[in-house]
C-alpha positions as CSV (number, residue, x, y, z in Angstrom):
1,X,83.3,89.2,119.1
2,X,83.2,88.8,115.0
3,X,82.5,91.9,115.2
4,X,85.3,93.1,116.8
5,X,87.7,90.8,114.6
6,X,86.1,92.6,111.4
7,X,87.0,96.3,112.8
8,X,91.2,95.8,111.6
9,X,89.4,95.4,107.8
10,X,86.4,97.2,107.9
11,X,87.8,100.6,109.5
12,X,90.5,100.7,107.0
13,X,87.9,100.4,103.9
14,X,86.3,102.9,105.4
15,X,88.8,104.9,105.8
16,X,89.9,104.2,102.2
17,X,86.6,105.9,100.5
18,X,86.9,108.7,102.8
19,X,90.8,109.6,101.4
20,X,89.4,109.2,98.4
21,X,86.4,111.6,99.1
22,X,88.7,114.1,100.8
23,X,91.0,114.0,98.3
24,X,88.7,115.2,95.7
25,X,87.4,117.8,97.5
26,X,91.5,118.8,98.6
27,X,92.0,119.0,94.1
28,X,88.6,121.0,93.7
29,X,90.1,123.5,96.3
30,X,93.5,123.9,94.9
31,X,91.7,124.1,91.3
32,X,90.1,126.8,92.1
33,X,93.1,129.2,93.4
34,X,94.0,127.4,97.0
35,X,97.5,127.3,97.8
36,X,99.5,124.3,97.9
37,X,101.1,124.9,101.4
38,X,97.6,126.0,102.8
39,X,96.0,123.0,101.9
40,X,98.3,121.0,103.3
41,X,99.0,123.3,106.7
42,X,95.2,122.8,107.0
43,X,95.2,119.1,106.4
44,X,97.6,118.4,109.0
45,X,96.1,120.2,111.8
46,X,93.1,118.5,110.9
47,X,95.0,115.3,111.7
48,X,96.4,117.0,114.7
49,X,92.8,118.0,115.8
50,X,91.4,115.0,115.5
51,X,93.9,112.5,117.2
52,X,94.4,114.7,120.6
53,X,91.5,113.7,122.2
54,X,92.8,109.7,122.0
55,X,94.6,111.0,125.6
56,X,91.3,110.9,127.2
57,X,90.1,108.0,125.8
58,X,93.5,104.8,125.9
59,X,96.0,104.8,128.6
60,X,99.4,105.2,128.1
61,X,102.8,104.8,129.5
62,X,106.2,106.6,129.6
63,X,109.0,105.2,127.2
64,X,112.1,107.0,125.5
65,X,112.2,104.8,122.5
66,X,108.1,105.2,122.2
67,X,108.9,109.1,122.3
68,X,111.3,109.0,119.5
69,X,109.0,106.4,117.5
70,X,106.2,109.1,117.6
71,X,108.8,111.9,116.3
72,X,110.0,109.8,114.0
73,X,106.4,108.6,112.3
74,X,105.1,112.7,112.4
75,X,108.5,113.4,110.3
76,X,107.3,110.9,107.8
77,X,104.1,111.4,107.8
78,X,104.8,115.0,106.7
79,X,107.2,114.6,104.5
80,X,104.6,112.0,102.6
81,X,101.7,114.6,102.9
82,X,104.0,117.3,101.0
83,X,104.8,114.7,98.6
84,X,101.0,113.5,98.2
85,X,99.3,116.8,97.5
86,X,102.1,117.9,95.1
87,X,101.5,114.6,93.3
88,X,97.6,115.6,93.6
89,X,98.2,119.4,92.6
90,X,100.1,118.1,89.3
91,X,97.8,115.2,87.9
92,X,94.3,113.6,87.9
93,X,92.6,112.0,90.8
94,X,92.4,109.2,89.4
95,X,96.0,108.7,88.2
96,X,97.9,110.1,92.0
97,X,95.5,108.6,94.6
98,X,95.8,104.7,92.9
99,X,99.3,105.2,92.7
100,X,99.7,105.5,96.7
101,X,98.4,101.7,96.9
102,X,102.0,100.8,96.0
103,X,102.5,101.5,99.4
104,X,101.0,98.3,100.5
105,X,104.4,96.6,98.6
106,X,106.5,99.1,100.5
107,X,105.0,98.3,103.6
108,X,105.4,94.4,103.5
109,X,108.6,94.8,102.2
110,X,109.8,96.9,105.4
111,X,107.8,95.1,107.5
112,X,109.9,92.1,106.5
113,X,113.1,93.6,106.9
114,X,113.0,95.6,109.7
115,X,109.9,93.5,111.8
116,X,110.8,90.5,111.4
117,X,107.5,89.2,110.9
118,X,107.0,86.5,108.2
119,X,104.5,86.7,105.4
120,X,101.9,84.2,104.5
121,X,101.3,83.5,101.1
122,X,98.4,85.0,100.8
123,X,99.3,88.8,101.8
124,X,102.2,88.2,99.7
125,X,100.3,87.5,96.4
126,X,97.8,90.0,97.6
127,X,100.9,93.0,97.7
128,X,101.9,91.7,94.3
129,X,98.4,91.6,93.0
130,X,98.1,95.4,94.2
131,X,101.2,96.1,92.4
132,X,99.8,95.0,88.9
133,X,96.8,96.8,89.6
134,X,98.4,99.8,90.5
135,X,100.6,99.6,87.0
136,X,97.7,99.4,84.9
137,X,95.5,102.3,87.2
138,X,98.4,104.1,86.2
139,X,98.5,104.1,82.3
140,X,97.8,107.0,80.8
141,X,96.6,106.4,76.8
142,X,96.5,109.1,74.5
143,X,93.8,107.6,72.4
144,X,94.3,110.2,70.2
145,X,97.7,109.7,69.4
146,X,97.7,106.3,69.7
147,X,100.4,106.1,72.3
148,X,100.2,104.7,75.9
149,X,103.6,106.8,77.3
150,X,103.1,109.4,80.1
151,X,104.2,112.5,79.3
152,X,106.2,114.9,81.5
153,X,103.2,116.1,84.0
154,X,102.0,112.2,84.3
155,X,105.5,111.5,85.4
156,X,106.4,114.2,87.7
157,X,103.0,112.9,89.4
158,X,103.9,109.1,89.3
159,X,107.1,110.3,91.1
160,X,105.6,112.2,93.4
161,X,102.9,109.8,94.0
162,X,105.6,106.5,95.0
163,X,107.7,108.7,97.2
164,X,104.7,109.8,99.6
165,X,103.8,105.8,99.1
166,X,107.4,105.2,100.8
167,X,107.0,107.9,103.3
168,X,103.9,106.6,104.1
169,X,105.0,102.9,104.5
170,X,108.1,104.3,106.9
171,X,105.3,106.4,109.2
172,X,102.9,102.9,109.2
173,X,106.0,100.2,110.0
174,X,107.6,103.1,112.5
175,X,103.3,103.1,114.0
176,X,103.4,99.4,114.6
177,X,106.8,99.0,115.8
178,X,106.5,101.9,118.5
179,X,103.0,102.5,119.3
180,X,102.3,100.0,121.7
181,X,105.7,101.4,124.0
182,X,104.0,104.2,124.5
183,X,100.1,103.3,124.1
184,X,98.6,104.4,121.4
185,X,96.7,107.4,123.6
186,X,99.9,108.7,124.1
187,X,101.6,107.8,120.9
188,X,98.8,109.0,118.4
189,X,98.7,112.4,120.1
190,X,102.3,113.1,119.7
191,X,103.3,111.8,116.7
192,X,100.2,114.6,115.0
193,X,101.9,116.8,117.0
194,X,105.1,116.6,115.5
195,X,103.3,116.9,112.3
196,X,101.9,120.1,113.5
197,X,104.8,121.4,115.1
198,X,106.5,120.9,112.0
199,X,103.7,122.4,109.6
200,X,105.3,126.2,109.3
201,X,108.2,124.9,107.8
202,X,105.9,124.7,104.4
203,X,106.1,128.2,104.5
204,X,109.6,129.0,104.9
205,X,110.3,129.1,101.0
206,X,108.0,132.1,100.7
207,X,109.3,133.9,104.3
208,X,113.2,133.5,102.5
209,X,112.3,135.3,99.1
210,X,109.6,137.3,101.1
211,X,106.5,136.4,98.8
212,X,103.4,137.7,99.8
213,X,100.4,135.5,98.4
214,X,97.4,138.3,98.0
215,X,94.5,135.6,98.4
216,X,95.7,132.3,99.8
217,X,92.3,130.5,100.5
218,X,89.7,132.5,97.8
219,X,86.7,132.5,98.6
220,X,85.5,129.8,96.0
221,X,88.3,127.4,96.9
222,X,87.5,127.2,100.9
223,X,84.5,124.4,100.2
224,X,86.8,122.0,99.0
225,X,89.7,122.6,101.0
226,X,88.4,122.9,104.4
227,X,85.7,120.1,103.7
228,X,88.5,118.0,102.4
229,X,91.2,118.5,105.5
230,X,88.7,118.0,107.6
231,X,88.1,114.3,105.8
232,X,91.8,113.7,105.1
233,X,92.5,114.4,109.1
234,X,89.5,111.9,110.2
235,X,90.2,109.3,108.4
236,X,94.1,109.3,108.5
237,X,93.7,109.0,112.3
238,X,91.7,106.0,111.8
239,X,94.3,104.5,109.8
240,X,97.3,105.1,112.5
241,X,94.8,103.9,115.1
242,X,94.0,100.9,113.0
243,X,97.9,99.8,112.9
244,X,98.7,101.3,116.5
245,X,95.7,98.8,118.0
246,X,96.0,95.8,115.9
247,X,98.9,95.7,114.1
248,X,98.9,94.0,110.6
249,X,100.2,97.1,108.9
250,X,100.5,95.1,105.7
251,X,96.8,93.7,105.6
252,X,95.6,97.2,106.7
253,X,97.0,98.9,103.5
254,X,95.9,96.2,101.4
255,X,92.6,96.6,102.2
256,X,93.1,100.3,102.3
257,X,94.6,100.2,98.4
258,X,90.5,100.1,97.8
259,X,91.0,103.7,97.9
260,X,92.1,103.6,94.1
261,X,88.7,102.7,93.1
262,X,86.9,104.7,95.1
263,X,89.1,107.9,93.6
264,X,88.3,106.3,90.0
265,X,84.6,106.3,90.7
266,X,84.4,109.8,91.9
267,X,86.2,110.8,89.3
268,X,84.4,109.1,86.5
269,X,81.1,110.7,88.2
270,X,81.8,113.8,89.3
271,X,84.0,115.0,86.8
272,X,87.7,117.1,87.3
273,X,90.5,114.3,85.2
274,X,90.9,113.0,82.1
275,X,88.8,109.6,83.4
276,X,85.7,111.6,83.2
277,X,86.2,113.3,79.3
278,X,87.3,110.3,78.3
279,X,84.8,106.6,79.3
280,X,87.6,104.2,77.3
281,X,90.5,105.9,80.0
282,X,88.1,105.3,82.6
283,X,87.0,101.3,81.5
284,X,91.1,101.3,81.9
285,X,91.6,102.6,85.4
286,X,88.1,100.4,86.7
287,X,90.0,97.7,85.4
288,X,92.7,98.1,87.6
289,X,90.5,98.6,90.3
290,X,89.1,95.6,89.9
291,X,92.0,94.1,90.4
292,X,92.3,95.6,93.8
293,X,89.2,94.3,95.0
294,X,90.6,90.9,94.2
295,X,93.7,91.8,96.4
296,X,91.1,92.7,99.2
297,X,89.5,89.9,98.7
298,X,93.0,87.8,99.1
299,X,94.0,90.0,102.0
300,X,90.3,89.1,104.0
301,X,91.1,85.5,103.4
302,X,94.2,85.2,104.8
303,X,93.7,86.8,108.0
């Protein structure tokens, strides 16, 4: 029975070194020649793929507004995919993923205004404690010039980074809110197919000025990318499924900010950002993910 009560934290933490594992194979792909819109065609049917069997497996139940709930949290989770592996594609690892653990203050915030569910004190100074942890994960010193300001690429990818954090708070509170209408086995299923269903549209740009990419997947880049949807599909499902079963979107995302230091870790280790050429940038971002684990920590106790 404990057990079972640990699965709403544990699951997301898992889930949370996983996004960060998939994410850095997802970079290694597109930094060796993989196109944007492929990567992310390829991640979404991944997430596609692996929610359809949840059919087989949890009853559900007719309900208009639990159909329009799942349409409504695909649209938003693909719109925040788009804006996550643009915010990936432009900067480090280690700067874009930490930066998506501002969704957690999203998330309470909406859940809040439009749930009408009241937060205790502790997942309140937990959000906020992600927050600061999240600002300082985010500096980017130029030790070299003696100047901690983001230049034009390290704000292009902040940007890009706290709108899929919105989008990605709308598709969790619009999860909680809807799923159980419907049941998750039916909601799950159709809300990754919307996001399927509306994956070609990430080609249309090139259709309109009829671009022709001669090598969209190269052969060196196909590793990284499929290895990477792959773990970006499994464990977003887990997420949803999380938040569709249990609820407690807000604790679920705080726990699942973890994902920062996971992305800092890999980075430092395996190399690919500016956290690995450079150990003082890196002491910086564990810092800040430090911090996180103390919002984990307040998150676990408050539950």
């Amino acid at each position: 029975m404990r057990a079972f009560c640990l699965m709403p934290l544990a699951l997301p933490l898992l889930a949370s070194f996983l996004y960060a594992l998939g994410s850095w194979s997802l970079k290694l792909g597109l930094r060796r020649g993989a196109h944007l819109s492929i990567v992310t065609a390829l991640s979404n049917l991944s997430m596609a793929g692996w929610s359809a069997p949840l059919i087989l497996f949890f009853p559900g139940q007719p309900h208009p507004q639990g159909f329009l709930g799942a349409a409504l949290a695909g649209t938003a989770l693909f719109v925040g995919r788009l804006c996550a592996l643009r915010a990936l594609a432009q900067g480090d690892l280690s700067h874009a993923t930490p930066l998506l653990g501002i969704k957690t203050i999203f998330v309470a915030l909406l859940t809040f205004l439009f749930l009408d569910e009241p937060l205790s004190l502790g997942l309140l100074a937990a959000a906020l404690l992600t927050a600061l942890a999240i600002t300082l994960l985010s500096l980017s010193p130029q030790f070299n010039r003696r100047s901690w300001w983001p230049n034009k690429s390290q704000w292009i990818t902040t940007a890009w980074a706290i709108l899929a954090a919105f989008f990605f708070a709308l598709t969790d509170i619009t999860v909680q809110k809807y799923a159980r209408l419907l049941g998750v086995g039916w909601f799950q299923p159709l809300m990754f197919a919307t996001l399927a269903l509306l994956t070609p549209l990430l080609f249309l740009p090139a259709w309109h000025q009829r671009a022709t990419w001669s090598v969209t997947l190269p052969q060196s880049s196909r590793v990284g990318a499929l290895a990477g949807s792959a773990i970006i599909g499994f464990q977003t499902s887990l997420v949803i499924l999380v938040i569709g079963i249990f609820g407690h979107a807000t604790a679920t995302n705080v726990v699942y900010a973890a994902r920062g230091l996971w992305a800092v870790l890999l980075e430092g280790a395996a190399g690919g950002g500016a956290a690995y050429h450079d150990k003082r940038l890196l002491a910086v971002r564990l810092t800040g993910a430090a911090l996180l684990l103390a919002a984990v920590a307040l998150a676990v106790g408050s539950l």
